[in-house]
N, C-alpha and C positions, 0 to 999 in steps of 0.2 A: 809364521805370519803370511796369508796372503796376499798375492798380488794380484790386481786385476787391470784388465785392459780398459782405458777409460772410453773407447768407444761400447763395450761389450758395459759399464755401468752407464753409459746413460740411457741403451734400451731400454736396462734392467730398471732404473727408477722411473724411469718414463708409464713402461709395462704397469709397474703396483698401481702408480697414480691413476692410469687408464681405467683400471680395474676399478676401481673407487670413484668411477664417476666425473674422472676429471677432463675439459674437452682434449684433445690432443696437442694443440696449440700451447695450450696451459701445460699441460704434462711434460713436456718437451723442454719449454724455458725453464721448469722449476729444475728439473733433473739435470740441464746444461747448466744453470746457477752452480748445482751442488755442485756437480763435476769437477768444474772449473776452480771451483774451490779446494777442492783436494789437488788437483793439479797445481795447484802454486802455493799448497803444503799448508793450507789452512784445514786440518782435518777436523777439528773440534766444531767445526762450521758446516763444513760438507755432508757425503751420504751416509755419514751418524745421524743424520736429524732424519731418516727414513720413517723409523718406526715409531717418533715421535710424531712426525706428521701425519701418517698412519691414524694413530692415535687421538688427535685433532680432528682428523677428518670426521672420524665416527662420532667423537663424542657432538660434533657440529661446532667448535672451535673456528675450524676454516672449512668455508663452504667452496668443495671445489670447483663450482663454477659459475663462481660469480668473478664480476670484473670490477676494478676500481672508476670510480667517474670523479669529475671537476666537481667540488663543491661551488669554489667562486676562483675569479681568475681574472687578475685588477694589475696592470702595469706590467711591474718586473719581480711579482707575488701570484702564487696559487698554492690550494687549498685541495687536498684532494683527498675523499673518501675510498679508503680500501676495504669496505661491504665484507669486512672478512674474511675475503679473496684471498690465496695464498699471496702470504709477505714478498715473495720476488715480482709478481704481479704490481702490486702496486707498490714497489719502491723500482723496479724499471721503466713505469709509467712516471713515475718522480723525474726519474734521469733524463727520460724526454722532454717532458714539460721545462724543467731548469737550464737544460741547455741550447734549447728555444730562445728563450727568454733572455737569457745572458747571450747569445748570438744578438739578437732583436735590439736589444735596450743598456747593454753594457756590464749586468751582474742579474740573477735571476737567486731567489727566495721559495722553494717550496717544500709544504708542509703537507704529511698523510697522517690523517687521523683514523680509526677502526682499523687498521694496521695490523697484519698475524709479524709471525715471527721472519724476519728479512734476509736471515744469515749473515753471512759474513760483508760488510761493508765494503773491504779494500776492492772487489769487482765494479760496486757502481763508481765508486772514486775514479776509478783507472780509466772508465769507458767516459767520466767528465773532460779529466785530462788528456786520452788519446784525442778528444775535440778539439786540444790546444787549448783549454780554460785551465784556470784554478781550483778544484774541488773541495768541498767542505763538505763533512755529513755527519750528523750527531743520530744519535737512539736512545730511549728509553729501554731498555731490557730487563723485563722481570715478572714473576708472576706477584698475583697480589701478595701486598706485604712485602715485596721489596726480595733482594737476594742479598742487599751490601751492608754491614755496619757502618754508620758515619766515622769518621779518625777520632779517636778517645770510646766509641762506645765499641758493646758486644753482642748486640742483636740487628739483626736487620728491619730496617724500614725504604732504603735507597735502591733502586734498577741499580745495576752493573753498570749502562750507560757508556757503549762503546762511541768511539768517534774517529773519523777517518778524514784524510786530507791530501791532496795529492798537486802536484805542481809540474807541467810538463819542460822537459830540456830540450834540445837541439840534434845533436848527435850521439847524448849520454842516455840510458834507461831515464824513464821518471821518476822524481818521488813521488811513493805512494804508500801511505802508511794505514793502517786500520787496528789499533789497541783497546781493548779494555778500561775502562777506572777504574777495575778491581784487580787486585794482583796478579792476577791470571782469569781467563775465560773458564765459565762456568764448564762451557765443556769438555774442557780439558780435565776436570773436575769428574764428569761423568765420564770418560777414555778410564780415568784410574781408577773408578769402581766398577766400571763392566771389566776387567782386565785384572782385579785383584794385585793394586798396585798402591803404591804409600804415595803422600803427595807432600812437597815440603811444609814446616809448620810454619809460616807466616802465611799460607793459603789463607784459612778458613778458624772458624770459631765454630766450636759444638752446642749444641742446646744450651747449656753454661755459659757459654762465652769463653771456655777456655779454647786455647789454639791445639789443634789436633793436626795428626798426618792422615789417620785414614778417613777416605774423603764417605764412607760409610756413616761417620757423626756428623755431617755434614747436608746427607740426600739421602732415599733411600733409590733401590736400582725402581723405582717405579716416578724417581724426578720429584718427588715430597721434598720437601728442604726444610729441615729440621736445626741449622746452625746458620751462619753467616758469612759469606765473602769479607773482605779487606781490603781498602781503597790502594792502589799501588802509591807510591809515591808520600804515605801518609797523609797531610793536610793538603797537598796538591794535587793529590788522585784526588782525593776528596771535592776540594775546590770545584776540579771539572766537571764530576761528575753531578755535584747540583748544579752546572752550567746547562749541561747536558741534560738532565731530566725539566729543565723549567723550559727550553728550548725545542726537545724534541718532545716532550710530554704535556707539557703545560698549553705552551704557547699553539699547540697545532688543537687545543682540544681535546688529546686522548687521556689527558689526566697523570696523577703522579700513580707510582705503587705502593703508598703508604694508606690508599682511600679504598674504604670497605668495597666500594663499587668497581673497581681497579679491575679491567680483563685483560690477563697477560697475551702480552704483543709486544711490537713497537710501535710508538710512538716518532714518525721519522722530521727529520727536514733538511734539507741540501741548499747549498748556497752553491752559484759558481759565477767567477768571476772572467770577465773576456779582459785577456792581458791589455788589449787593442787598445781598451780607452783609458789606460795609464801612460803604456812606454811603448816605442817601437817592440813590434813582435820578435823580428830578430834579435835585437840585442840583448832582448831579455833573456830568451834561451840560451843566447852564447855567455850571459852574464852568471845565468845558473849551471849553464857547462862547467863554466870557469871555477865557480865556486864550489860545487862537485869534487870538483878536480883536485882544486885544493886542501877540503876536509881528508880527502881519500888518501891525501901525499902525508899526512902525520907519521912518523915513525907509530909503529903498534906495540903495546905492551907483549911482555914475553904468552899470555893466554889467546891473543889474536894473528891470524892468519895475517887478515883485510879485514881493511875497513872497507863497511857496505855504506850503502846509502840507503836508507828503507825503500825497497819494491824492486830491489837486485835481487836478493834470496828469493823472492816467488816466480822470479821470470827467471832466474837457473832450473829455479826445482822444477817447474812447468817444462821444460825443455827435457831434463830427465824422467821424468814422470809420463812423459805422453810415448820415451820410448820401449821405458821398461816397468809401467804400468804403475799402479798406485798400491800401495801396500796399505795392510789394516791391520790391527791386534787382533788375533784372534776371537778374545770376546767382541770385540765391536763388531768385528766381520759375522760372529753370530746371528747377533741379534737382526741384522738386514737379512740373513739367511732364514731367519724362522720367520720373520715378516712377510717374506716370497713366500714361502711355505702358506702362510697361512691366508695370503688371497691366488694362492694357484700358479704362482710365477714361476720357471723354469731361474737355476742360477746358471749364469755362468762361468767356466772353465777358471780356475786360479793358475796362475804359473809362478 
């Protein structure tokens, strides 16, 4: 399994993106997005989505260099067209605009429609929260047709529809969470067929509908999806995740993924709230210290260490990770390897 320095991959993604036409500006924040996201061990998120984007590029999917603009921009709401644009693009222009807004007016509402793919949500949650707000952020995720079975059925018509949420403390890490509705992340899903690995059977449903472990009846290694995800939680994965697809798909205008015309993206929208115009700012922190604290003091079942609080395990792992670099499965590490390869990129060094 290679490890790699995360200064020496964000060259590296920065480099492909360059090559492909992308300004440098762009190249830069999309490659630091991914980065950052392996760095705080969301890898199913991170520089696995290389050769997919790659991929987008050429087919004209995302146009690497266009930018997102305001469609409309009314109170403590906006509207903003993402042309395309690579997904970090315009869901970081999301983060600016809602935090604006929620500084200005008390809570801020914004929605991107023509949206590519965003990656991993918990980065713009965290960069809401490090504001001292409250973060919300839903997605549509899915190509057309959907990737999710609703709870009782065995095909897909549903996005996966991640959503993220994060709430700043005082003196303790934040919480900051970013999951799926579907039992696991799809690309988690793709990690165990680039890597010739079995995947538990409540993952996923085969062409049939019957539940499988090889994530092969599932996808094929060219991202076709030929079976069905499975809402986690049953009826309350489910629940969220039509919360999620009517909110960040419907209501922004990008549409659901059950409709013929359906162009896989996301669909975003972000809510954030300023503690300020509820409860004293301090207190509130020292209230969420408190309560941290508390959840944290349970005795642990004989299978746990610690108890975390969500957004502890990525701000360890990012601490370990930025000194002893970021490791890949070797197929995954491939595939980014034959994608340099084949726009001219130099790899570099593993250790």
């Amino acid at each position: 399994m290679p490890t790699i320095n995360h200064q020496s991959l964000r060259q590296l993604a920065s480099a492909i993106y360059d090559k492909l036409g992308t300004p440098p500006d762009i190249s830069r924040a999309v490659a630091d997005y991914q980065v950052e996201t392996n760095l705080v061990g969301h890898d199913s998120h991170g520089c696995l989505q290389i050769p997919r984007f790659v991929s987008d590029i050429r087919s004209g999917k995302i146009i690497p260099d266009a930018r997102p603009h305001v469609v409309r921009s009314e109170g403590p709401t906006a509207l903003l067209n993402g042309n395309r644009s690579f997904g970090m693009q315009s869901a970081n222009e999301a983060v600016g605009h809602v935090i604006e807004k929620s500084n200005a007016l008390g809570i801020g509402a914004v929605g991107v429609t023509n949206c590519n793919h965003v990656g991993a949500l918990w980065g713009y949650v965290k960069r809401i929260v490090d504001e001292g707000l409250i973060g919300l952020m839903w997605c549509s995720a899915g190509p057309r047709g959907g990737l999710m079975a609703p709870f009782g059925g065995t095909q897909r018509v549903m996005a996966t529809n991640p959503m993220g949420f994060g709430v700043p403390g005082k003196s303790r890490p934040p919480l900051v969470t970013d999951i799926s509705t579907a039992v696991a992340a799809a690309g988690k899903v793709v990690m165990a067929l680039q890597n010739d690995e079995s995947i538990p059977d409540h993952w996923v449903y085969d062409k049939d509908g019957r539940a499988t472990t090889d994530p092969a009846e599932f996808m094929t290694l060219d991202l076709e999806i030929i079976g069905a995800m499975r809402p986690f939680g049953n009826h309350k994965g489910y629940a969220l995740a039509l919360m999620a697809e009517v909110l960040a798909g419907i209501l922004t205008g990008y549409g659901a993924a059950y409709q013929d015309d359906y162009i896989e993206g996301n669909g975003t929208f972000l809510i954030a709230i300023d503690v300020a115009r509820f409860v004293d700012v301090d207190t509130f922190r020292r209230s969420v210290d408190a309560y941290f604290a508390a959840v944290k003091s349970v005795p642990t079942d004989e299978q746990t260490d610690e108890i975390l609080i969500p957004g502890e395990m990525e701000i360890r792992t990012r601490g370990v990770r930025e000194r002893e670099g970021i490791p890949f499965p070797d197929g995954t590490w491939q595939t980014i390897v034959d994608t340099a390869n084949e726009v001219g990129i130099a790899i570099p060094p593993t250790y």
